[in-house]
N, C-alpha and C positions, 0 to 999 in steps of 0.2 A: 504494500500500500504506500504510496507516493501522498501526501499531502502539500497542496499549492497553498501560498498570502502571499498578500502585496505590499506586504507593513514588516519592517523590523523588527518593531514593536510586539508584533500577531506572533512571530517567533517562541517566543521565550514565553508567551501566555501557553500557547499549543504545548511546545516541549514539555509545559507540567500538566495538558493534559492527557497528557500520551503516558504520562508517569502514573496516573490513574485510574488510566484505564487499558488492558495488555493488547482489548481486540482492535485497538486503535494503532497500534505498534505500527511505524516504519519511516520514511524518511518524510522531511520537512522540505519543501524549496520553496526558496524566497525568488519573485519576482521585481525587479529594483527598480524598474525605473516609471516614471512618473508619467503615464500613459494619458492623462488627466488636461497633459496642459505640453504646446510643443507642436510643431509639424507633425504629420500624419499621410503625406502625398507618397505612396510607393512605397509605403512601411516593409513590402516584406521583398526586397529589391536592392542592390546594393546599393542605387542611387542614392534611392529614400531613407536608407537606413545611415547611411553615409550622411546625407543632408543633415538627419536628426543630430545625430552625432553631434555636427559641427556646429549646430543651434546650440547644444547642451556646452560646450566651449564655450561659444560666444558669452551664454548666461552664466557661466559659472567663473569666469575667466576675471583671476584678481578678486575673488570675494571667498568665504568660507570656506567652499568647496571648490579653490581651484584646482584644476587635472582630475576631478572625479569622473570625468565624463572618456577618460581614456584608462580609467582603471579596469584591470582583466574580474575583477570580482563583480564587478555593474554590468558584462555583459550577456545581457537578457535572450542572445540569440545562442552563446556557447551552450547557457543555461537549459534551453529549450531543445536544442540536438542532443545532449546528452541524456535530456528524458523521452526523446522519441525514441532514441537506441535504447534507453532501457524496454520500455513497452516493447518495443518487434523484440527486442529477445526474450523477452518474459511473457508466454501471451497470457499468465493467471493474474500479471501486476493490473494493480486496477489505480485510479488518480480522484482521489477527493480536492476537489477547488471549496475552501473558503473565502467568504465573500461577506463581506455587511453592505451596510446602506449606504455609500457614500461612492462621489463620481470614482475616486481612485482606484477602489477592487471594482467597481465596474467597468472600468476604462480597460483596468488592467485583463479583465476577461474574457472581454471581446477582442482583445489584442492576442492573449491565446489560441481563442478555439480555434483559430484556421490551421495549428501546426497539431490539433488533436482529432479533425475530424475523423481519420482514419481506426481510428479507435473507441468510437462509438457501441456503447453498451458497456464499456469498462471506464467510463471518466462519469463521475460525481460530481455533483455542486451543494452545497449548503451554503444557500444563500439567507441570509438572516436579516430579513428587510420586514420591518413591521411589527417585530416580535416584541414581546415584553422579556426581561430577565430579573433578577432581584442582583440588586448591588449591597457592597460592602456592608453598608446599615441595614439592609433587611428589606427596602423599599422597592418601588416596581419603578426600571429606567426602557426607555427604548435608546438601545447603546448604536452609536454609529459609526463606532472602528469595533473591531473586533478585541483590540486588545486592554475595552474595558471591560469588558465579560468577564469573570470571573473563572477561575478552569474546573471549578467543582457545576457552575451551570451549565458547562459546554456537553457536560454528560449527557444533559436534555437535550442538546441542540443536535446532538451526532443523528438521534432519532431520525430529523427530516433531510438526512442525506437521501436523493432523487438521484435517478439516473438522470442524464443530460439526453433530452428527447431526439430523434432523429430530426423531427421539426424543426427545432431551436437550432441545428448543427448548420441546416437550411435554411433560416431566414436569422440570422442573429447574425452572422458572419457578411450577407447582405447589408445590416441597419450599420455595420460597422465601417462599411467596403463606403458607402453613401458620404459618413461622416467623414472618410478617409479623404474624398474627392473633392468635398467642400473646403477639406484645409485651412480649415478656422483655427484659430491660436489655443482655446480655454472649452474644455468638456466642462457642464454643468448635469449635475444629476436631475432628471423634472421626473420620477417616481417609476416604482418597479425596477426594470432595465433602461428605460427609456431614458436617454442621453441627447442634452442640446446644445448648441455651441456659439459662442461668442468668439469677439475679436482678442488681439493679446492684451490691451490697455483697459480689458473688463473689469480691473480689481482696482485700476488708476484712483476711480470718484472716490473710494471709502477711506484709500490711502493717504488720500490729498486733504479728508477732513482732520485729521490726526495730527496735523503737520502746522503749530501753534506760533504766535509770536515769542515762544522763548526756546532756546536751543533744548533740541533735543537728540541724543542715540540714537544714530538709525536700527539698531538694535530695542531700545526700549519703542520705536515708533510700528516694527514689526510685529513688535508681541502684544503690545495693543491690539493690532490689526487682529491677530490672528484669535486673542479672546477675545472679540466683542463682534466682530463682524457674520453675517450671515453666512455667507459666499468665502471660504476661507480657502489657501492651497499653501505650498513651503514655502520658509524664510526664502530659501533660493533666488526661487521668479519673484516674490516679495522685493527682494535687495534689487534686483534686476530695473523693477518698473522704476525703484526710488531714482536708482542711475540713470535710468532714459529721460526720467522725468529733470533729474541737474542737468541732465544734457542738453538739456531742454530751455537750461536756465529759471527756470518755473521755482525755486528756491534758494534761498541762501544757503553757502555751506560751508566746514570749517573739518581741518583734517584731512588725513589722508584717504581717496576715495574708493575704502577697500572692503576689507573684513567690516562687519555691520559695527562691531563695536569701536572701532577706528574713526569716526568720522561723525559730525551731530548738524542737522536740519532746523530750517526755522522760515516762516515765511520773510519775503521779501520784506526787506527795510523801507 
């Protein structure tokens, strides 16, 4: 049994529920990259993949994470040949895909099914969109990463493993191939599976409210962003837009314009 996430996070939640429970026993893989947000033209081609590539450069380039985007551990295509060979040579291995309610494990799993079609009737999804769970205190949350679940609730959750329908293998890899062509910057989640898309400067407006007449962090002005706003994605493209936006000259700035905590914002003088 192969188990898929999309979260680093979802890791280490799983790994104790696998400790749990024995009939869950087998390997974990993480899917890394951020399918969510990013070129999508020719994703599975070397062009498109190459293209991607070099957007994730560009975005990462002098900030937090720069050269992540050429590290051999991020990539998601060695990742994916090494679990099609395992399936043709195992034909009893079977693949549970976990999945919660947010654009990112959905992005990320329409970005898989095309390299699983072939193995239809052995790939699983537990998708956990809509569910109730009980968290730490005892109360009833609907969680929407996976790795606020608790791993003694995940016991419940194994229950509504589904096979992945023939249907779904046929029209799901379609709604993805559409989105693919349109090449919009920003996947938003609009319910169920159902994924919609915006341009890259989507998250600009909420960003731009944050951004005060006294200096600030561009670190403290991401973390805001990302607890309070609706519509949230990683510091990453977060630091990205701040950048387009200085480049823009649309604010004042001071420091070096790098790593998020290196440098502080504040509206024009």
């Amino acid at each position: 049994m192969t188990h898929i996430v999309f979260n680093e996070a979802d890791v280490k939640v799983l790994q104790q529920v696998l400790a749990l429970d024995e009939s869950l026993t087998g390997n974990i893989v993480l899917i890394k990259d951020d399918y969510a947000v990013g070129p999508l033209n020719n994703i599975y081609i070397g062009e498109g993949i190459e293209a991607r590539k070099q957007w994730w450069r560009d975005i990462l380039a002098g900030g937090d994470y720069d050269g992540k985007a050429d590290s051999v551990e991020a990539d998601d295509y060695k990742t994916v040949a090494e679990l099609v060979g395992t399936m043709r040579r195992n034909e009893t291995e079977t693949i549970w895909i976990w999945a919660a309610q947010n654009k990112h494990d959905v992005s990320g799993y329409y970005w898989l099914l095309k390299y699983l079609q072939e193995f239809q009737s052995r790939v699983f999804i537990l998708y956990l969109n809509n569910l109730p769970f009980i968290n730490e205190k005892g109360n009833i949350f609907y969680p929407n990463w996976l790795h606020e679940i608790q791993p003694k609730e995940f016991l419940k959750a194994k229950k509504l493993a589904r096979e992945i329908t023939l249907s779904e293998f046929e029209v799901d890899p379609d709604e993805w191939t559409k989105l693919c062509n349109e090449n919009k910057g920003i996947r938003l989640l609009e319910g169920g599976k159902k994924l919609g898309q915006e341009e890259y400067d989507f998250y600009d407006a909420e960003l731009k409210k944050l951004i005060t007449p006294d200096w600030q962090k561009a670190s403290k002005i991401i973390n805001q962003y990302i607890s309070k706003a609706k519509h949230t994605t990683g510091d990453a493209y977060l630091l990205w837009r701040l950048k387009v936006m200085l480049a823009q000259d649309m604010f004042d700035v001071q420091g070096k314009v790098a790593n998020m905590k290196e440098f502080e914002i504040k509206t024009k003088a």
